[in-house]
C-alpha positions as CSV (number, residue, x, y, z in Angstrom):
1,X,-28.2,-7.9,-18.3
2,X,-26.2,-8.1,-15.0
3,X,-28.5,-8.1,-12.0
4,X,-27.7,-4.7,-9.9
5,X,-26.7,-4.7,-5.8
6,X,-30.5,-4.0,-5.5
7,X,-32.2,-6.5,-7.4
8,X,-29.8,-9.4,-5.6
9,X,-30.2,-7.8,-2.1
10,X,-28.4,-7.5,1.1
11,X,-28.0,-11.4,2.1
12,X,-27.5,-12.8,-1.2
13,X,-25.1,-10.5,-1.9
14,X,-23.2,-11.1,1.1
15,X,-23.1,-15.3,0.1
16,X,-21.8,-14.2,-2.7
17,X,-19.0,-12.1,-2.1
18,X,-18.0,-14.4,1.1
19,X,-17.9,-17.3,-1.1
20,X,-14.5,-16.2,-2.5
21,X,-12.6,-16.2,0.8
22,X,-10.6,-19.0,2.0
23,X,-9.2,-19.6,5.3
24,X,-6.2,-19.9,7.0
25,X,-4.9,-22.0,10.4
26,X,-4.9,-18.5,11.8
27,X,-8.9,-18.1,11.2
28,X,-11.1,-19.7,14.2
29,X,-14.5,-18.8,12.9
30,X,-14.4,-16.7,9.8
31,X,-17.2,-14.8,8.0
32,X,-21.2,-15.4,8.8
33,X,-21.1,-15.0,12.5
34,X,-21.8,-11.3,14.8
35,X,-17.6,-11.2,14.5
36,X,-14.8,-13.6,13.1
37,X,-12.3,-15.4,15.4
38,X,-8.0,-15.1,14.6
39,X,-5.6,-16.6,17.0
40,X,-3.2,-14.0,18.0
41,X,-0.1,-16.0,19.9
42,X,2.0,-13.1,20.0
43,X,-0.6,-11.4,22.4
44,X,-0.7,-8.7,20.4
45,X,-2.0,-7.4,17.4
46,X,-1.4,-5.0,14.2
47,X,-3.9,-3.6,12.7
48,X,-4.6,-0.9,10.6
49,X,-7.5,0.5,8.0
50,X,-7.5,2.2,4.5
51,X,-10.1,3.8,2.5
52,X,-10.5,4.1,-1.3
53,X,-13.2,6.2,-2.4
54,X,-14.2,5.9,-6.2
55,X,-13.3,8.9,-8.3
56,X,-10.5,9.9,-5.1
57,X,-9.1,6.4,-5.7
58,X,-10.0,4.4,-8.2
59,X,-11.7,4.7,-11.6
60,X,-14.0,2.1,-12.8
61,X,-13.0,2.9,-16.7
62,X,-9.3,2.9,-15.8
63,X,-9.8,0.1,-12.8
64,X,-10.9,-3.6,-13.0
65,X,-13.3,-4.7,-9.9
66,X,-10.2,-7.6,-9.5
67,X,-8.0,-4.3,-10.1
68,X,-9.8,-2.3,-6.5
69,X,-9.6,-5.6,-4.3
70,X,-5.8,-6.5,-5.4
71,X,-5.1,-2.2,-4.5
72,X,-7.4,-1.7,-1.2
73,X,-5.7,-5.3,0.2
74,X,-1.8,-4.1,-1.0
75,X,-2.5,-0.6,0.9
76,X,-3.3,-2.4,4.4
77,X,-1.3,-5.5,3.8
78,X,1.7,-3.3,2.9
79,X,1.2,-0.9,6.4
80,X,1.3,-4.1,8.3
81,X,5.1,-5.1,6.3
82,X,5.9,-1.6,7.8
83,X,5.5,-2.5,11.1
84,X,7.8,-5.5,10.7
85,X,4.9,-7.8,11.5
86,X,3.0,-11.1,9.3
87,X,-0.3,-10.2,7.9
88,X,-2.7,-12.4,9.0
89,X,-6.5,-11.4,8.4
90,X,-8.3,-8.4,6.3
91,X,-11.9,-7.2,6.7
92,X,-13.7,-5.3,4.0
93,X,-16.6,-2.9,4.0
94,X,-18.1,-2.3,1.0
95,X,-20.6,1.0,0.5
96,X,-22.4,0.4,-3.1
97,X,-25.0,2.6,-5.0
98,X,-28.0,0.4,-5.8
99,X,-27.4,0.7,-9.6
100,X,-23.8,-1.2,-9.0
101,X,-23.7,-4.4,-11.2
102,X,-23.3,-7.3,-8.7
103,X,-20.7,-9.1,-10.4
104,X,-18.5,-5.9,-9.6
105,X,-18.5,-7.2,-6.0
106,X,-18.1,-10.3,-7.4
107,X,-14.9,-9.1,-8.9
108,X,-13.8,-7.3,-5.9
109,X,-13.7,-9.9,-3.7
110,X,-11.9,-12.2,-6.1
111,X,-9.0,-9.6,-6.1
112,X,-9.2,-9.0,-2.3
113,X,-8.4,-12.7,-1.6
114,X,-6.1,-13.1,-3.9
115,X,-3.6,-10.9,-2.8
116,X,-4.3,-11.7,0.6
117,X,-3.7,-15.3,-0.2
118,X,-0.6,-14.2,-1.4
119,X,1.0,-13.3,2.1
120,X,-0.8,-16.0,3.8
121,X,-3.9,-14.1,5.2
122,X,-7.1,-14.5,5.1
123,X,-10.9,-12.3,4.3
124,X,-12.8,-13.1,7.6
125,X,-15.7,-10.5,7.4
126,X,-17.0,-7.2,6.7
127,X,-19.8,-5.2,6.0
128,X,-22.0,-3.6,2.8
129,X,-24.3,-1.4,2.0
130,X,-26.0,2.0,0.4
131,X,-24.2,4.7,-0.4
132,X,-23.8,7.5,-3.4
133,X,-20.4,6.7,-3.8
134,X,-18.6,3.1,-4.2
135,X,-16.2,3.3,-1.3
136,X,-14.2,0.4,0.0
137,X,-12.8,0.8,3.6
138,X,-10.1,-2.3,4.6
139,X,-8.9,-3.2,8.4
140,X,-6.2,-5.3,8.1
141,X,-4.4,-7.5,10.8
142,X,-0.8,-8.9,12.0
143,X,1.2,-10.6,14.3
144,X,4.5,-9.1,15.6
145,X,5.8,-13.1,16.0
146,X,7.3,-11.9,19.4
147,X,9.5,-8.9,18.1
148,X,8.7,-4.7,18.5
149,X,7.0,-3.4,16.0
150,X,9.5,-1.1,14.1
151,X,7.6,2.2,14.2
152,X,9.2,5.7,12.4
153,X,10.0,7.0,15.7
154,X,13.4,4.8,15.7
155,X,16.4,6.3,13.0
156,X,19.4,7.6,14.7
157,X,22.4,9.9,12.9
158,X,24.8,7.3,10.9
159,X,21.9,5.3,10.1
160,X,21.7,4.3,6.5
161,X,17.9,4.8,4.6
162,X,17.2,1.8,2.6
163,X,14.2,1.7,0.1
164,X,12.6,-1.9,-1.1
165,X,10.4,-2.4,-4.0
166,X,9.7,0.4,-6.5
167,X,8.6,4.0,-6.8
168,X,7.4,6.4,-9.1
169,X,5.6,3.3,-11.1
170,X,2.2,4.1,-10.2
171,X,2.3,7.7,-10.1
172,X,3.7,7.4,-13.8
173,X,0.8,4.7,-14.8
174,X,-1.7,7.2,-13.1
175,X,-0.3,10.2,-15.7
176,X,-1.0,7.8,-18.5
177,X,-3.8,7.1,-18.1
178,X,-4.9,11.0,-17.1
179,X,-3.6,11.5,-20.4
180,X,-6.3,9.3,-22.3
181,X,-3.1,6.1,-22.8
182,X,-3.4,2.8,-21.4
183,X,0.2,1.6,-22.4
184,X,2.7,1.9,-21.6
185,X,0.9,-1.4,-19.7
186,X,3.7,-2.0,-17.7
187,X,3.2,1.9,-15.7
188,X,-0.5,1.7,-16.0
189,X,-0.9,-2.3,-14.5
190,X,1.4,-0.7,-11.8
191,X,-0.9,2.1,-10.8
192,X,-3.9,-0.7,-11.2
193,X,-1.9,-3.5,-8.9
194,X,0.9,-2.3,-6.7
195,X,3.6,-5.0,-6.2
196,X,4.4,-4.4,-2.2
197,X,7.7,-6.1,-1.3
198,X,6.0,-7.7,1.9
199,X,8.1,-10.3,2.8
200,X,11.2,-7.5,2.8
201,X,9.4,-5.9,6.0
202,X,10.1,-9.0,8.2
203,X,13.3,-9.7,6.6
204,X,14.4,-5.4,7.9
205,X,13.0,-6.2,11.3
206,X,14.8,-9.5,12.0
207,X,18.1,-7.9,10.7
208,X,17.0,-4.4,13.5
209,X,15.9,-2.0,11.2
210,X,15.0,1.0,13.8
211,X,12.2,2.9,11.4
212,X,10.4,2.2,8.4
213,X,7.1,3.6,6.6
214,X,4.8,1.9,3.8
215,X,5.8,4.8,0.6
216,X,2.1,5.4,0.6
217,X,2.1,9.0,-0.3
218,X,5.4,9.3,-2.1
219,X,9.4,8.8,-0.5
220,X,10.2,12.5,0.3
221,X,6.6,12.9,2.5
222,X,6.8,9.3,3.8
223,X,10.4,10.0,4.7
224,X,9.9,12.8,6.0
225,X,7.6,11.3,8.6
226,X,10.6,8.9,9.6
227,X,12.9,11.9,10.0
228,X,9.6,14.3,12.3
229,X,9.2,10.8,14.4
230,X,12.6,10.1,14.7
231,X,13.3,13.9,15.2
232,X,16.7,13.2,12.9
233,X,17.7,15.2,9.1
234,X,17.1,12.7,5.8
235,X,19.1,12.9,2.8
236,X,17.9,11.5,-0.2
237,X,20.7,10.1,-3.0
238,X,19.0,10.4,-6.5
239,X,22.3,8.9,-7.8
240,X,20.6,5.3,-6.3
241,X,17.5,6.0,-7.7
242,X,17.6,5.9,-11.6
243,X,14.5,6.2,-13.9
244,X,13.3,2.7,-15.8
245,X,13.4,2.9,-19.0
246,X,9.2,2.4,-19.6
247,X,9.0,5.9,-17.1
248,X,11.9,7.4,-19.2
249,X,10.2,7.2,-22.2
250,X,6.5,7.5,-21.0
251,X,8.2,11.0,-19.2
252,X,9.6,12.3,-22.6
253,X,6.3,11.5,-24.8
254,X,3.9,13.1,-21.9
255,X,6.5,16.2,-21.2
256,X,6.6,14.9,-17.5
257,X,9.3,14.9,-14.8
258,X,10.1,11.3,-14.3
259,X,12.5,12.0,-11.4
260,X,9.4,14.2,-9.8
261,X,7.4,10.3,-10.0
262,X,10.1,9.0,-8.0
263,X,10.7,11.3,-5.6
264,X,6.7,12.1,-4.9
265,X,4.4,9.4,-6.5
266,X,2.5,7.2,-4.1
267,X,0.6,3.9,-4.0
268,X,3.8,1.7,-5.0
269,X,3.7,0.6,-1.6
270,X,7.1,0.3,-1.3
271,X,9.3,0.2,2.0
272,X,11.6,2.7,3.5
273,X,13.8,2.0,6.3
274,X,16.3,2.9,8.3
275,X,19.0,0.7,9.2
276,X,22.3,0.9,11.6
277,X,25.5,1.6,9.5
278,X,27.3,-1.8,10.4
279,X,23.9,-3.8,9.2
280,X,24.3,-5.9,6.1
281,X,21.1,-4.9,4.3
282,X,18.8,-7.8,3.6
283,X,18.0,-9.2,0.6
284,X,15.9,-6.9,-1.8
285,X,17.0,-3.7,-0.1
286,X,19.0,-0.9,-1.6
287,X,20.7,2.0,-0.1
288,X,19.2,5.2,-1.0
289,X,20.1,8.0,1.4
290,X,21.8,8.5,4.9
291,X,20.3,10.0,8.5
292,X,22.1,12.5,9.7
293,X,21.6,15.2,13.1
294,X,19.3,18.0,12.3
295,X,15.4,17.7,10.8
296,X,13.7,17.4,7.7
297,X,14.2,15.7,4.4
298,X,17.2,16.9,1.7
299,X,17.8,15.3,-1.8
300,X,21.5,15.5,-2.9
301,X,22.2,17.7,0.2
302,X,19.6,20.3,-1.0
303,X,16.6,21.8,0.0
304,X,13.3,20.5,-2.0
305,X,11.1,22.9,-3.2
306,X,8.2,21.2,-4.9
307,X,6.0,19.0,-3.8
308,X,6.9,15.8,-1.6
309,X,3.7,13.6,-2.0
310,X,0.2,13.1,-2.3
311,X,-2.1,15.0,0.4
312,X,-6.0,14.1,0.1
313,X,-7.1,17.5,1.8
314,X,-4.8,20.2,-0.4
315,X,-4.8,17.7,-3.7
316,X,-7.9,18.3,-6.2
């Protein structure tokens, strides 16, 4: 049998879920201390925080513990990509009910590093301890590397909206497995470990991208906080954003609305941006729309009607 969270206790625990994390030349004094230690040469620094509450979030039947800590790191890692700026450091906080098997934290922190790793950041701390519900909160941190950080606030009419990465995977791996399937696998791995296009948010701020937004929540909500910040009008071109053939056919076996996955499913953690017209979109960007005078967010010119993304306070 699997020792609990209890049984191992606070400290031991803590040695082991540190003992995954390596470091990076941006890490002074990483975990074991009152606080960790990055360099931040720029002067400044990113950072945001993300929560994923078990049951809101995550499933454990549907969900590795590797599965959680690859998802929490993409959602922060991915919000610092949107501000143009290289992740350099995450922090997790961990709250566990004492009946939690300790190798799930064992798992979790395997996951966290390794997509950290990935971009070249590093785990340098965090917290755990008792709660009802397993809930993972994650601070992540950047460095701009001397440029602005591109907020939402900066699309102008002419500019061209650019999407990188996908959408609509997730949201279609989440219906699967809401249905009782776990294939197709591609969908459902792609709900378990989004694939954020990171590098492409420094790539769109060294070639002036004025705006751009992690898709957290799905394109028409996330874009429409470009086109509220940026006080501009959003047009969506469906036309440059046809269904994969796995979502196709997962669509017309579940009766679902693939082009409703694209359009409003979140945690792809893909980018969209908005770029002048005379830029020559970086690599691993597509054109998928156009800004225009006047406020809100169109697709094909028209109104939407239905939903535009995920909202935790009106979604059950």
């Amino acid at each position: 049998m699997s020792e609990t969270v209890a049984e191992v206790g606070e400290f031991r625990l803590i040695e082991r879920f540190t003992r995954h994390f390596a470091t990076t030349p941006a890490v002074v004094l990483g975990p074991g201390d009152d606080a960790a230690v990055v360099t931040a040469p720029d002067g400044r620094v990113v950072a945001c925080t993300d929560m994923l509450v078990e049951g809101n979030h995550f499933r454990r039947d549907w969900c590795s513990a590797a599965d959680v800590g690859h998802k929490a790191a993409a959602a922060n890692l991915a919000d610092i990509a949107a501000m143009g700026a290289r992740p350099t450091a995450l922090l997790a906080a961990v709250a566990a009910p004492q009946d939690l098997p300790a190798e799930w934290l064992d798992g979790f922190a395997s996951g966290l590093a390794t997509e950290a790793a990935a971009v070249g950041a590093a785990v340098i701390g965090g917290d755990t301890t008792r709660g009802e519900l397993l809930t993972v909160t994650v601070t992540a941190l950047g460095d701009l590397e001397g440029r602005e950080p591109v907020t939402r606030a900066g699309a102008r009419p002419g500019d061209v909206l650019a999407l990188a990465g996908r959408i609509g995977w997730a949201a279609a791996g989440l219906n699967v497995l809401s249905r009782g399937f776990r294939s197709p696998g591609a969908l459902v791995g792609a709900y378990r470990r989004p694939q954020p296009p990171y590098a492409a948010g420094r790539d769109a701020a060294l070639m002036g991208v004025r705006a751009m937004i992690d898709v957290s929540d799905g394109l028409l909500a996330d874009v429409g906080h470009i086109a509220s910040h940026s006080g501009v009008a959003v047009d969506v071109d469906t036309a440059a954003l046809p269904v994969p053939e796995p979502m196709r056919n997962a669509a017309e076996a579940l009766g679902a609305d693939a082009r409703g996955w694209l359009l409003t499913g979140g945690e792809d953690h893909a980018l969209a941006a908005c770029f002048p017209p005379d830029v020559l979109l970086p690599e691993g960007w597509r054109r998928i729309g156009a800004v225009a005078e006047g406020a809100g967010v169109t697709v094909d010119g028209h109104r939407w009607t239905g939903p535009t993304g995920w909202d935790h306070f009106t979604k059950e």
